[in-house]
VOLUMSE-391808 format. One record per atom (N, C-alpha, C, O): residue in one letter; x, y, z. Coordinates in steps of 0.05 Angstrom, whole numbers, padded with zeros to 5 digits, always signed. Layout:
aXYZ ...
end
This chain:
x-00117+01163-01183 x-00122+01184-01203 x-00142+01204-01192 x-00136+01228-01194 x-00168+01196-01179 x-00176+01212-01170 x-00177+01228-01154 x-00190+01249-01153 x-00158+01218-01138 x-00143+01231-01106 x-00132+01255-01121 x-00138+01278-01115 x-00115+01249-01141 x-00095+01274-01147 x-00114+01300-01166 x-00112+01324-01170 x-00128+01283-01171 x-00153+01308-01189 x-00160+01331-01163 x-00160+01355-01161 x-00165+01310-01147 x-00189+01326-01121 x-00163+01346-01112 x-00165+01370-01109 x-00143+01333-01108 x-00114+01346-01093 x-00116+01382-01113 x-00124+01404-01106 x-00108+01374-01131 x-00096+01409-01156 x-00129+01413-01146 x-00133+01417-01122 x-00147+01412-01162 x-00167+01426-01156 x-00178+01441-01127 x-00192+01461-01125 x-00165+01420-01098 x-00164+01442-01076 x-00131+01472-01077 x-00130+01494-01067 x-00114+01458-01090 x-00096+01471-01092 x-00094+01498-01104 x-00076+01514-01099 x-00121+01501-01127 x-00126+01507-01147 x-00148+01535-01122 x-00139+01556-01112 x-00167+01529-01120 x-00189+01535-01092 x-00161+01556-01082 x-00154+01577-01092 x-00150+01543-01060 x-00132+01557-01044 x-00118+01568-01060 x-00098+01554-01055 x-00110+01582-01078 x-00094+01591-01099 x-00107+01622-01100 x-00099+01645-01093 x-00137+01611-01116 x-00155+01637-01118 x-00161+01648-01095 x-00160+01672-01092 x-00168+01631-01074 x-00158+01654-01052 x-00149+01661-01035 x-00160+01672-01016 x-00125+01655-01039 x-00100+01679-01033 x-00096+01697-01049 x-00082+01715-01040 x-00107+01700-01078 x-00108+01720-01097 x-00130+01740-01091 x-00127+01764-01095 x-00155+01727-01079 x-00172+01745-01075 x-00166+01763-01040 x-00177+01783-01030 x-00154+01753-01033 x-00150+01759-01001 x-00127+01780-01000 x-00125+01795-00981 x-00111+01779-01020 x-00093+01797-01030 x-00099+01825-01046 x-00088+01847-01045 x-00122+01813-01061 x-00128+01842-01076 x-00156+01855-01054 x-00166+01877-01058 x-00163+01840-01037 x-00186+01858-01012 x-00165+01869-00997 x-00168+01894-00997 x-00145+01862-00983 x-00120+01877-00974 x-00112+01897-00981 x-00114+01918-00968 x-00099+01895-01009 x-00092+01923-01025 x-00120+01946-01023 x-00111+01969-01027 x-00139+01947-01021 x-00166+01954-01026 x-00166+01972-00988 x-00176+01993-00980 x-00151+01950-00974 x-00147+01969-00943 x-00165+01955-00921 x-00166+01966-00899 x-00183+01924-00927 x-00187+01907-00910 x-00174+01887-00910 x-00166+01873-00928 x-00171+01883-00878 x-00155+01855-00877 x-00173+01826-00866 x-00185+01825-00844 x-00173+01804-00885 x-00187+01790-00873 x-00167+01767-00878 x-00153+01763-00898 x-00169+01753-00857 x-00151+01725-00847 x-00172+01710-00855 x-00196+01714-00855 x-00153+01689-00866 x-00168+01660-00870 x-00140+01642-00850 x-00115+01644-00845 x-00175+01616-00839 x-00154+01600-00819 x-00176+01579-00823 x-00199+01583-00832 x-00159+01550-00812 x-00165+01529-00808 x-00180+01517-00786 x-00187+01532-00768 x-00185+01492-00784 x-00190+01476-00760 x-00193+01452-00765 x-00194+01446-00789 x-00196+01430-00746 x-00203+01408-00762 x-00214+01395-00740 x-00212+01408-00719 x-00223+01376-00740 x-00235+01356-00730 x-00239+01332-00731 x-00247+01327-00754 x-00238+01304-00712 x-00250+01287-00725 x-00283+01280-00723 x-00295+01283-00701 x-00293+01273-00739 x-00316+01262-00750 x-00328+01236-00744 x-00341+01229-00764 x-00329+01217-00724 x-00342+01192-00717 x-00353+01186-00741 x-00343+01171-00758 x-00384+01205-00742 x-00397+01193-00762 x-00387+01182-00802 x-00393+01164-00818 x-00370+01202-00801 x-00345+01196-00821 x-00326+01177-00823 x-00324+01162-00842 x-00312+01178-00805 x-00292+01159-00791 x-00263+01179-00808 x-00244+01170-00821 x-00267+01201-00803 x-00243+01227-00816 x-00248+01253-00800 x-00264+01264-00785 x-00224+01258-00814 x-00215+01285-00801 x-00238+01302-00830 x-00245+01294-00853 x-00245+01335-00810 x-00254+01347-00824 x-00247+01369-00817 x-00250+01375-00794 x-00236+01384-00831 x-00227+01411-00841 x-00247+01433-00846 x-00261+01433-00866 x-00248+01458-00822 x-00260+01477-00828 x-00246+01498-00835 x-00224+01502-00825 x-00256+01515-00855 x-00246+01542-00859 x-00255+01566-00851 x-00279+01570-00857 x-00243+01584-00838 x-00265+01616-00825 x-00246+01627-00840 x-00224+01620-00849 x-00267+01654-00839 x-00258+01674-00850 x-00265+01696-00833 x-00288+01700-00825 x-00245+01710-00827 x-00247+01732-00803 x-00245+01758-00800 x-00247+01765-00824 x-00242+01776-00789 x-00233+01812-00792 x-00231+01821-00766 x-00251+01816-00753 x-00210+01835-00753 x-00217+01859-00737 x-00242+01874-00744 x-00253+01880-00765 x-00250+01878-00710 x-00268+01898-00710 x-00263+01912-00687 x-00247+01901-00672 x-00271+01937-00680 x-00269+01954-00656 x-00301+01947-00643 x-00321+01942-00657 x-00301+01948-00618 x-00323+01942-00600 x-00325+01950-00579 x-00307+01941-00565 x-00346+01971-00560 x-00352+01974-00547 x-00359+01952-00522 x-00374+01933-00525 x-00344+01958-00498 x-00348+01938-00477 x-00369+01957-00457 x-00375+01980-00456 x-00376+01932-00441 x-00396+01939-00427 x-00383+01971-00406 x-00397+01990-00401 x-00364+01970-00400 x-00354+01989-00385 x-00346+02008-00394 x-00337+02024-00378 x-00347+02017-00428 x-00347+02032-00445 x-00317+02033-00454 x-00307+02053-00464 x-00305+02013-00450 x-00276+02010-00460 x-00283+02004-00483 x-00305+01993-00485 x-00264+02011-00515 x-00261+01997-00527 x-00240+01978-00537 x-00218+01978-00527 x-00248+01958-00561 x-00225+01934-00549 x-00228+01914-00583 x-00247+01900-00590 x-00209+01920-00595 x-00201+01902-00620 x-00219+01870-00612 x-00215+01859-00590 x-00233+01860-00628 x-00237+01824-00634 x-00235+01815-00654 x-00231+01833-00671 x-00237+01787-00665 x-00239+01782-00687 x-00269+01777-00695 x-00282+01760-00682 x-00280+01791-00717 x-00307+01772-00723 x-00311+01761-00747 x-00304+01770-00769 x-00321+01744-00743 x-00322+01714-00756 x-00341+01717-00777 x-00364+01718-00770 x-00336+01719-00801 x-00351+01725-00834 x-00367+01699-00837 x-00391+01698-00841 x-00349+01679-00835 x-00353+01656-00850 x-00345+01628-00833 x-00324+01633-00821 x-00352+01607-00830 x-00332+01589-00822 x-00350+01570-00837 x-00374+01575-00837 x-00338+01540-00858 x-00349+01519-00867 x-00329+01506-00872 x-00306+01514-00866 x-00337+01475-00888 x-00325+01458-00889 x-00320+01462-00928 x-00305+01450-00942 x-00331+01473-00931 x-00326+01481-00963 x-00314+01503-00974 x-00327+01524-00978 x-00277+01500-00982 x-00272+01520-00994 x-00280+01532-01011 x-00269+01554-01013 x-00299+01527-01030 x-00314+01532-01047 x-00334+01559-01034 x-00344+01578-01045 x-00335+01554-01019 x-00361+01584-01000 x-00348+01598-00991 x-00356+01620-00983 x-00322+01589-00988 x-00304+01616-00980 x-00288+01626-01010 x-00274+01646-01012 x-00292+01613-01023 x-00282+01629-01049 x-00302+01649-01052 x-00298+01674-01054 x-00325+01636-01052 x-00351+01655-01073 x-00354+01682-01043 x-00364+01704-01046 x-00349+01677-01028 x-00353+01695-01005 x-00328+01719-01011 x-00334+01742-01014 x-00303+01710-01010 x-00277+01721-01015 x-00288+01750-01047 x-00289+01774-01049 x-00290+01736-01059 x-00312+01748-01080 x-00333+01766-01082 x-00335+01789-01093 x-00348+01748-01068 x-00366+01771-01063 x-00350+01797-01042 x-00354+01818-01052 x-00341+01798-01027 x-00328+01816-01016 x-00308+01837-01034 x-00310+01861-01033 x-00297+01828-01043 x-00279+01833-01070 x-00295+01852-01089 x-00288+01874-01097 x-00319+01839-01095 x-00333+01859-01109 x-00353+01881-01093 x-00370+01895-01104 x-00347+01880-01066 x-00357+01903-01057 x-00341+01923-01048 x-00347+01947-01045 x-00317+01911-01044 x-00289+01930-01039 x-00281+01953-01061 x-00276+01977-01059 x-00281+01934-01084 x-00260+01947-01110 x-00274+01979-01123 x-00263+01998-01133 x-00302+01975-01118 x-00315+02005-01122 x-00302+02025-01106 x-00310+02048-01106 
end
């Protein structure tokens, strides 16, 4: 029973944001959300990270410039990438 609680409530997480990642989009930034995982010894599990990312334009040392991705966010708690997704959200929509 509890498994399936924890299950909708991440489903629930990932739900809001793809809603929020959608309406910063429409707004004319694009930010990727992506995974990773790992295992954990001290756990004895796999652990799942989430980043959150953007193009940026960047000056190279040779004065080229050159698209990367940079990295907003990366944790193990969708929950900080919600409230982050959010907070962004509410700095966009003005």
């Amino acid at each position: 029973m509890y498994a399936e609680k924890v299950g909708e409530c991440m489903a629930n997480l990932n739900s809001i944001a793809k809603k929020l990642q959608k309406a910063i989009l429409q707004k004319g930034l694009v930010v990727k959300m992506g995974t990773s995982q790992f295992y954990s010894v001290e756990q004895n599990r796999l652990i799942t990270m989430h980043i959150l990312s953007t193009r940026v334009l960047e000056r190279k040392k040779n004065g080229e410039w050159k698209y990367y991705d940079y990295e907003i966010l990366r944790t193990a708690s969708q929950i900080e990438i919600v409230n982050c997704l959010n907070d962004i959200w509410r700095a966009v929509k003005e």
